[in-house]
Backbone bond lengths (Angstrom), bond angles and torsions (degrees), N, CA, C in turn:
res aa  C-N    CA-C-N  psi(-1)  N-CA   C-N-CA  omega(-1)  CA-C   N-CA-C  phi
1 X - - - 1.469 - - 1.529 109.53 -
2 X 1.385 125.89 135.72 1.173 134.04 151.27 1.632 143.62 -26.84
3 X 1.500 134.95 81.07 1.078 98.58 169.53 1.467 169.15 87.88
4 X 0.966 163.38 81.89 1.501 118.40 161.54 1.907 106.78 -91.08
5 X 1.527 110.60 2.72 1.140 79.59 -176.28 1.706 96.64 -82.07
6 X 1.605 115.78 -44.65 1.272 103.95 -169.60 1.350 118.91 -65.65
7 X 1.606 117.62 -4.91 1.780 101.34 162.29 1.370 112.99 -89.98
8 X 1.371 136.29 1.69 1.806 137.64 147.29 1.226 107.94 -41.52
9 X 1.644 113.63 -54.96 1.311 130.20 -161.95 1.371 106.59 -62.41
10 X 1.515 106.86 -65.16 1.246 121.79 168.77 1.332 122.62 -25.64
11 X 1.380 116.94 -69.67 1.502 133.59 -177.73 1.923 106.94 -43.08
12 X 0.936 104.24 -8.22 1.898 112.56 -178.08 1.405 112.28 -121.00
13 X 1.388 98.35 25.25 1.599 104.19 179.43 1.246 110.45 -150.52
14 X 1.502 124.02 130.33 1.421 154.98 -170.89 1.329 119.63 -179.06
15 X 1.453 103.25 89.36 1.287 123.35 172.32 1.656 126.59 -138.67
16 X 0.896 110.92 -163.99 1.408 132.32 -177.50 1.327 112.89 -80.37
17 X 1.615 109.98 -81.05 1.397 121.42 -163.85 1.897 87.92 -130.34
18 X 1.678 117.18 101.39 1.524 119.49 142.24 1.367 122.16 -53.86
19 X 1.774 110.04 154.28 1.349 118.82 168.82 1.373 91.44 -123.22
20 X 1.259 105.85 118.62 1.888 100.13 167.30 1.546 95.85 -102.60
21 X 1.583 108.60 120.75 1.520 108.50 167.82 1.378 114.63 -96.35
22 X 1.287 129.86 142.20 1.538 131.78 176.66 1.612 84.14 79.52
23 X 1.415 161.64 110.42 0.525 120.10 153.15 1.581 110.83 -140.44
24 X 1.608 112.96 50.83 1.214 134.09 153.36 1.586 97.29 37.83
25 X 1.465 115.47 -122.75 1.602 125.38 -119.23 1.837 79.23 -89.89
26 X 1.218 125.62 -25.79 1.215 129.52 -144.07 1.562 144.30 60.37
27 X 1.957 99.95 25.67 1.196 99.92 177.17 1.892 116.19 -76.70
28 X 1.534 118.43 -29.37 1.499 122.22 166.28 1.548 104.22 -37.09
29 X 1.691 105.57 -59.66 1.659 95.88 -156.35 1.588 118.62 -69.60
30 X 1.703 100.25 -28.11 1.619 108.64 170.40 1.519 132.88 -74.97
31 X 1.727 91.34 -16.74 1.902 98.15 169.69 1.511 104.59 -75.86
32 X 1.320 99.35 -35.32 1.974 103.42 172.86 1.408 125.44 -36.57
33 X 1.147 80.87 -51.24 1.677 96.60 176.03 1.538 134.65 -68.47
34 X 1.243 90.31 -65.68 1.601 109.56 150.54 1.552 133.01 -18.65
35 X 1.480 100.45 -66.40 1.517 115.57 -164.45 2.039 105.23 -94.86
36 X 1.780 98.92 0.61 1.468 100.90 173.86 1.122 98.41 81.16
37 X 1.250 128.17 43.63 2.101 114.03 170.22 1.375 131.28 -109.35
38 X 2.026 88.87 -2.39 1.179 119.76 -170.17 1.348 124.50 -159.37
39 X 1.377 109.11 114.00 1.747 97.78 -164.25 1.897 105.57 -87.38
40 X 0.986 132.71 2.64 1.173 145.19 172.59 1.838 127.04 -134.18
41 X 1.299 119.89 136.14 1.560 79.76 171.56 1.665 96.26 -154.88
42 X 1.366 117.99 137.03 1.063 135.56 167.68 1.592 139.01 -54.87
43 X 0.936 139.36 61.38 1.636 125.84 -150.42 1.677 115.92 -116.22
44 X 1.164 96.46 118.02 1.248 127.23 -159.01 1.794 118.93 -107.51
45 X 1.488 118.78 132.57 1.411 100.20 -175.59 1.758 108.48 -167.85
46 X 0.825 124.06 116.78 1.351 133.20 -163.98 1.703 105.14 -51.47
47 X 1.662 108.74 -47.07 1.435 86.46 175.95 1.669 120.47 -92.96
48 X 1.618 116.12 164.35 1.513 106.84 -160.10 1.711 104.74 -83.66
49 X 1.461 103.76 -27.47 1.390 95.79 -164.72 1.811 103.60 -90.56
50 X 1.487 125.50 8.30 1.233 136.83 124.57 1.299 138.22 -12.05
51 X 1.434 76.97 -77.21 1.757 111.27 -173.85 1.631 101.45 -73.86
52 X 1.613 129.36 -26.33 1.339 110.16 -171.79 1.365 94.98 -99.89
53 X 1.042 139.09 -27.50 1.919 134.02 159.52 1.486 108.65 -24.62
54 X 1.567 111.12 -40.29 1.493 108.74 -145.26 2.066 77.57 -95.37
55 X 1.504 112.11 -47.29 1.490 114.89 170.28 1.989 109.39 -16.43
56 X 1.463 90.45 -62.23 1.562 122.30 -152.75 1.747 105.23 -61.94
57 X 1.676 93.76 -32.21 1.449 97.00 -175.75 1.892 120.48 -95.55
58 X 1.405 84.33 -30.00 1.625 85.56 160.13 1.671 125.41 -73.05
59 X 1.001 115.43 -31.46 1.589 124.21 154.14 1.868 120.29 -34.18
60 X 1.155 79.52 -64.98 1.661 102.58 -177.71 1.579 102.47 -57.49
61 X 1.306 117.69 -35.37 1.576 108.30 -158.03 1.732 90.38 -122.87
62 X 1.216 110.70 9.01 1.548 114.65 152.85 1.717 109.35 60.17
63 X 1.312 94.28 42.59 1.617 117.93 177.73 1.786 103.84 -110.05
64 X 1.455 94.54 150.09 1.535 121.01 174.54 1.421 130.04 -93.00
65 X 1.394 125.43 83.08 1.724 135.11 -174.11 1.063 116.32 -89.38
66 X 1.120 122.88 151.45 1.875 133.48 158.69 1.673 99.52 -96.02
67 X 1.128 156.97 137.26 1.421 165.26 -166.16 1.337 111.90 -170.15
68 X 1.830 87.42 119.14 1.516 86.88 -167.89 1.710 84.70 -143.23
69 X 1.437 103.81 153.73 1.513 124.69 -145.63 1.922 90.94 -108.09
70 X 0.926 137.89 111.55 1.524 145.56 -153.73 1.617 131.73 163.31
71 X 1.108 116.91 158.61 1.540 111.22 -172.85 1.514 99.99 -114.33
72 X 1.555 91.50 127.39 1.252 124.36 167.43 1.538 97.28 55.92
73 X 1.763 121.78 -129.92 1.300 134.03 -155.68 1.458 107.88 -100.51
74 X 1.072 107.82 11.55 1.820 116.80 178.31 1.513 110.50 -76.31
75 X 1.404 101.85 -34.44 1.988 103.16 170.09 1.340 128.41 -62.67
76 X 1.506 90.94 -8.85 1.724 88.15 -160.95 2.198 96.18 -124.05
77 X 0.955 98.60 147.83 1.571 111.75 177.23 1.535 107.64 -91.21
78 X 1.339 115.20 141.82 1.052 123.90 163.49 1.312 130.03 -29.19
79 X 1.700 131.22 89.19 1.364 123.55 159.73 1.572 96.75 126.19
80 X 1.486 98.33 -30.10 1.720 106.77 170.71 1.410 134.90 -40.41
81 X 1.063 120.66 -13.04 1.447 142.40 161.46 1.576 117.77 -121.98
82 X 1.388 138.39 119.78 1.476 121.01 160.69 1.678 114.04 -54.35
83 X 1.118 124.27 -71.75 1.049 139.61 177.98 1.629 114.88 -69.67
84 X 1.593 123.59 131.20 1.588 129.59 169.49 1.403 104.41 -130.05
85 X 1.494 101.70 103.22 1.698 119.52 150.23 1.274 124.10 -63.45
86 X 1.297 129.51 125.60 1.179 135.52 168.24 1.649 120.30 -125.78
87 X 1.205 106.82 58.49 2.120 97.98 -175.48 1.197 113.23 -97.32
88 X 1.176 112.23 168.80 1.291 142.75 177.70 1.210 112.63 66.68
89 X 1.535 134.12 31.70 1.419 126.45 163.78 1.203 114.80 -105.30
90 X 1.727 116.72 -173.22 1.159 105.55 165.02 1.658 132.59 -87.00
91 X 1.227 134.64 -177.61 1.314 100.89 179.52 1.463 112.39 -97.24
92 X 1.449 147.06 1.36 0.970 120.16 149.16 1.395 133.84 -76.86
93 X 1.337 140.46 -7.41 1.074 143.37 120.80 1.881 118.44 -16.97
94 X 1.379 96.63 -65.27 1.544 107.20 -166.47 1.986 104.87 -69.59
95 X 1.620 107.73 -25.66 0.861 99.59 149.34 1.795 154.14 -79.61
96 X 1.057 114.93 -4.05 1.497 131.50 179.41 1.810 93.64 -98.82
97 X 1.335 123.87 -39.54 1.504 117.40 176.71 2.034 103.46 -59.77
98 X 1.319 114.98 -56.56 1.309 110.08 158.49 1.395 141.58 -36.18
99 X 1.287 101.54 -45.06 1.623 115.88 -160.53 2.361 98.15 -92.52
100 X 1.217 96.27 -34.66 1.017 86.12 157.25 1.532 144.08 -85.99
101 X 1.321 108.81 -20.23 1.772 112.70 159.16 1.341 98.41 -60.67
102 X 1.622 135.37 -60.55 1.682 125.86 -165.18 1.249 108.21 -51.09
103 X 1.497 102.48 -36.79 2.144 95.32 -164.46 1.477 98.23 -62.66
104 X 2.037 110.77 -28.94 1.707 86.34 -166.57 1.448 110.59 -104.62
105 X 1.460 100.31 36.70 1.775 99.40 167.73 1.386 114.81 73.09
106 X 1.904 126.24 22.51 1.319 131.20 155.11 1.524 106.47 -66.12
107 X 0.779 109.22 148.08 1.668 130.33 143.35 1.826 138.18 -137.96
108 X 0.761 113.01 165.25 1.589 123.83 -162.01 1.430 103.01 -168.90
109 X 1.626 107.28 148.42 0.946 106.72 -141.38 1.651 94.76 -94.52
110 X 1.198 113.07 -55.41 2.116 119.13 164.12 1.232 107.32 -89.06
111 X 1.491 106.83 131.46 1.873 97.40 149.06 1.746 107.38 -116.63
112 X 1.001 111.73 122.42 1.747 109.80 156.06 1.235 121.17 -69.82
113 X 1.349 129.73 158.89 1.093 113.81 -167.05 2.310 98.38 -160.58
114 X 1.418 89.81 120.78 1.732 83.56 -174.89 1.012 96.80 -95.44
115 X 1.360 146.28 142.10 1.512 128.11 173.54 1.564 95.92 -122.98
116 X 1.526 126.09 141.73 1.281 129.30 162.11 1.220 114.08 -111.77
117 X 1.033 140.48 20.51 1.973 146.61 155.48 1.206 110.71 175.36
118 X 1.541 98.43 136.84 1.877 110.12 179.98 1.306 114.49 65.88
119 X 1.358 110.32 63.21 1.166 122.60 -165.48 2.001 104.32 -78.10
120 X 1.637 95.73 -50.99 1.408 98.32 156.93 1.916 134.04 -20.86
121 X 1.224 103.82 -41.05 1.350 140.30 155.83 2.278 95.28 -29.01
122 X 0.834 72.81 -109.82 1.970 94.11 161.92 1.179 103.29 -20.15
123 X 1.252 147.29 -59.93 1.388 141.37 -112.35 1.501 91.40 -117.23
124 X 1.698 108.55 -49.59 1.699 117.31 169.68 0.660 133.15 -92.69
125 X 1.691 118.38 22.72 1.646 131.44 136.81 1.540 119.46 -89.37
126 X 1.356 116.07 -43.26 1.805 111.79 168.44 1.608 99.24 -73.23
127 X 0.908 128.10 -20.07 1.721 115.91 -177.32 2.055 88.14 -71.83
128 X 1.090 105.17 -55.60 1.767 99.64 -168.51 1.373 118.00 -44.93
129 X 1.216 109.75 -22.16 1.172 118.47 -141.79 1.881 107.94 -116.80
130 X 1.546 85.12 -22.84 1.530 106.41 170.97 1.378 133.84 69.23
131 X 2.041 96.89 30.78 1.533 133.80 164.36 1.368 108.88 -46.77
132 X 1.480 118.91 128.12 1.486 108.06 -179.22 1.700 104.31 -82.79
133 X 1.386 141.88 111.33 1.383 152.23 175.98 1.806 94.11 -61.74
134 X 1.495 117.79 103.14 1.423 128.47 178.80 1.707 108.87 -92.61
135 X 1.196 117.41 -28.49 2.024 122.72 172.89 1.441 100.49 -141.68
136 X 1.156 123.12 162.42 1.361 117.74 164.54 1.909 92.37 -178.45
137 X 1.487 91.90 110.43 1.792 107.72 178.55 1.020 113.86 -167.97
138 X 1.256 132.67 -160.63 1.820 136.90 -142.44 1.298 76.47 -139.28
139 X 1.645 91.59 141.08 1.688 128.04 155.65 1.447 112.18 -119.91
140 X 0.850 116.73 162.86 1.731 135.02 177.56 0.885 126.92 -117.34
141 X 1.909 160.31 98.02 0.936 149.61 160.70 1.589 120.23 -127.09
142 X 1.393 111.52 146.61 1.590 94.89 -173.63 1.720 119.35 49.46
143 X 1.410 107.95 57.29 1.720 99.28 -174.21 1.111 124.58 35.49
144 X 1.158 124.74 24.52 1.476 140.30 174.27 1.297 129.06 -115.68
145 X 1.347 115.18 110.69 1.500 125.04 -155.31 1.798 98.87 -96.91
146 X 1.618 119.75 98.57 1.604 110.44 165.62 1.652 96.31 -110.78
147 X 1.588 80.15 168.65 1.722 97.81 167.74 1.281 119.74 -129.04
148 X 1.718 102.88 143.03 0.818 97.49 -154.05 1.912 102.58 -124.96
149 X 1.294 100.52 158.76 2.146 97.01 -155.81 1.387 84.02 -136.80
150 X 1.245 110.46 142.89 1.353 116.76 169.28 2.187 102.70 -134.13
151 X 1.338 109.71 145.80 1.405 88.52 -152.21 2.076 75.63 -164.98
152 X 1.638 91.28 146.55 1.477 94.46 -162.31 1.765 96.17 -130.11
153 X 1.406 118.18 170.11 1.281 107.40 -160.23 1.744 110.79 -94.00
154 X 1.303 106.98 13.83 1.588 129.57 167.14 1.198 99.72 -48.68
155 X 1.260 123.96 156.55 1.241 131.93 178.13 1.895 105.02 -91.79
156 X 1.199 95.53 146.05 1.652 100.21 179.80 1.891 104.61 -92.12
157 X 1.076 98.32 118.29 1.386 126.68 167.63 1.877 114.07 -31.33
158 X 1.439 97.03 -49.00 1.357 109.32 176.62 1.428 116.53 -170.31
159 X 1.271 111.67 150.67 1.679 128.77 -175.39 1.172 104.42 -63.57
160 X 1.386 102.63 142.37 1.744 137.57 178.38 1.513 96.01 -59.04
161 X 1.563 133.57 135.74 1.330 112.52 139.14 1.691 141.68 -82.78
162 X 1.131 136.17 -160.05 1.456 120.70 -172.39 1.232 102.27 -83.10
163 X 0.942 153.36 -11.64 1.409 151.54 175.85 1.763 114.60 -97.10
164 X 1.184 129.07 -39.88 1.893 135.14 129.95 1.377 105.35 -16.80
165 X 1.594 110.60 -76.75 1.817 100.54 174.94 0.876 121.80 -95.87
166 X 0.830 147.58 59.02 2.064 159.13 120.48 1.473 94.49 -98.56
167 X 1.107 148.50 -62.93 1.572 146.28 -164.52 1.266 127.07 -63.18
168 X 1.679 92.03 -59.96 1.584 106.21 -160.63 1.847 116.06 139.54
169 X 1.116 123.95 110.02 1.520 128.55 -162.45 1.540 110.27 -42.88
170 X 1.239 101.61 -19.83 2.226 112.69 -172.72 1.639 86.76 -132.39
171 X 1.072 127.16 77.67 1.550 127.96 175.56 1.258 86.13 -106.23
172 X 1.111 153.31 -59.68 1.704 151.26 -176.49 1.541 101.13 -30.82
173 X 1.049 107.13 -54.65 1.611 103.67 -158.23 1.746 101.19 -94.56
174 X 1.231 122.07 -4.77 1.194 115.33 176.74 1.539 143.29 -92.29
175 X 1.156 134.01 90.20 1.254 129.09 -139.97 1.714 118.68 -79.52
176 X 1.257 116.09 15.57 1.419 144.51 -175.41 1.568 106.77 -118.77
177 X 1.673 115.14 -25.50 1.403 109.53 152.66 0.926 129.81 -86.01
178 X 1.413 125.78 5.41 1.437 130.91 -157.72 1.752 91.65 -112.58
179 X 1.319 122.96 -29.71 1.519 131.94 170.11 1.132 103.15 -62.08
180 X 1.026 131.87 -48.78 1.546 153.12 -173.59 1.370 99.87 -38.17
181 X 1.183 107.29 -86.45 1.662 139.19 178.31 1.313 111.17 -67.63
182 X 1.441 118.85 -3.87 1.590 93.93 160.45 1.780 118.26 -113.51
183 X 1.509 103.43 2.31 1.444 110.37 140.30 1.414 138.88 -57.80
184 X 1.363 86.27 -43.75 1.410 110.37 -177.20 1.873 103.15 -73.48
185 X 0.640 119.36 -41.22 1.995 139.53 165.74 1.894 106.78 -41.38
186 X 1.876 93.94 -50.78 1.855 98.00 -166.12 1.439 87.42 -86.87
187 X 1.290 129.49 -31.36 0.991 108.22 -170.34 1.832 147.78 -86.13
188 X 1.370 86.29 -10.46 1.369 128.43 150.86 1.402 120.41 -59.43
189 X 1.404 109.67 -62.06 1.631 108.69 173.10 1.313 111.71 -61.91
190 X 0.958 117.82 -6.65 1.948 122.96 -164.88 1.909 88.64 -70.58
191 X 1.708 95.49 -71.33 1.066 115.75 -161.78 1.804 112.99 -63.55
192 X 1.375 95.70 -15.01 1.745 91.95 -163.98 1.861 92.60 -133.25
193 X 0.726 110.03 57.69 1.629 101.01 -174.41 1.746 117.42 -73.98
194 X 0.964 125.01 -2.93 1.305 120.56 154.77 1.586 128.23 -96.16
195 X 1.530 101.98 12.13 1.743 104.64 -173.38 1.678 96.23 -109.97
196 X 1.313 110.97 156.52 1.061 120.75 -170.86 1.458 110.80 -94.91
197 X 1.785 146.10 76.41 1.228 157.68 -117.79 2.075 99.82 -82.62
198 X 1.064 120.56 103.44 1.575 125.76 166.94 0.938 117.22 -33.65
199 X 1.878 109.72 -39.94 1.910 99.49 167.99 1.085 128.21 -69.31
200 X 1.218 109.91 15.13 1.755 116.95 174.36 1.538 117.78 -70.11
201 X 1.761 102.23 -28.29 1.732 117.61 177.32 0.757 102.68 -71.70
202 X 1.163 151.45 -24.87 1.451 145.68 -179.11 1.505 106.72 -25.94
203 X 1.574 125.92 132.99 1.637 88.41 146.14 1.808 89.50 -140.78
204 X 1.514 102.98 173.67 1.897 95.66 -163.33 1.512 80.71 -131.88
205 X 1.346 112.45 153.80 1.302 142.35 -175.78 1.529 99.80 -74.04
């Protein structure tokens, strides 16, 4: 069984043809399959003995992969996937895998995106780039707090502000960003107690 982070992931995916990038053990690309979210799926992963885990497990569970041995979005051609998974990295990582498909004129139509640190990272590369950000909030698994952005190749209407990317594009309305940031608030004053803290402007709907 899946997860809960990869059934979060999951739950933002229904397509045709997945790209799982990084995609380690290959349980994402085989729940894909499985649970019907994806009638094809791509899985991709820079290291080889990675990539044959994920081999090893589709075997076993008598599933059909494309696996191709490459970094990040360089394996895959423009449009070749509807959907691009990217979990469990960090986000500057997840950002340079992004920022380099845009510079070379890929597109796809969703990317999901799990982020486990520097999520900001993410947010001010599809903001550059002018990715429309469609969810963007916190999951939980294993005491482990990622975030997670889902973001489509629509054009964004309008720019994130600095507090959107440090937070989260719907941080107002989110009451798991607002925990977020008011750690982030004590913990700041801890360290700086004579400065007057910017996240104080905040204000949430």
């Amino acid at each position: 069984m899946p997860d809960l982070r990869i059934k979060a992931v999951l739950n933002h995916v229904n397509c045709h043809t997945l790209a799982d990038i990084g995609c380690d053990h290959g349980k994402l690309s085989a729940s894909a399959l499985i649970m019907n979210k994806a009638e094809k799926v791509i899985a991709t992963d820079i290291s080889k003995p990675s990539l044959d885990k994920a081999k090893r497990l589709f075997e076993h569970l008598n599933l059909k992969g494309d696996f191709r041995l490459g970094d990040g979005l360089r394996v895959l051609n423009s449009g070749e996937a509807d959907t691009v998974v990217i979990a469990g990295l960090g986000g500057k990582i997840i950002a340079e895998i992004l920022d380099d498909a845009f510079n070379e004129g890929k597109t796809f139509s969703k990317y999901v995106l799990c982020v486990n640190s520097q999520s900001e990272k993410v947010r001010e590369t599809l903001n550059r780039h002018r990715k429309n950000i469609e969810s963007d909030g916190y999951i939980f698994c294993a005491r482990k707090r990622y975030t997670l952005i889902c973001a489509s190749d629509e054009e964004a209407d309008k720019e994130l502000d600095a507090f959107q990317i440090r937070f989260g594009k719907f941080y107002k309305r989110d009451k798991t960003a607002a925990a977020v940031i008011q750690k982030e608030l004590e913990r700041f004053e801890k360290l700086n107690p004579k400065a007057e803290p910017v996240l104080k402007e905040i204000k949430f709907l």
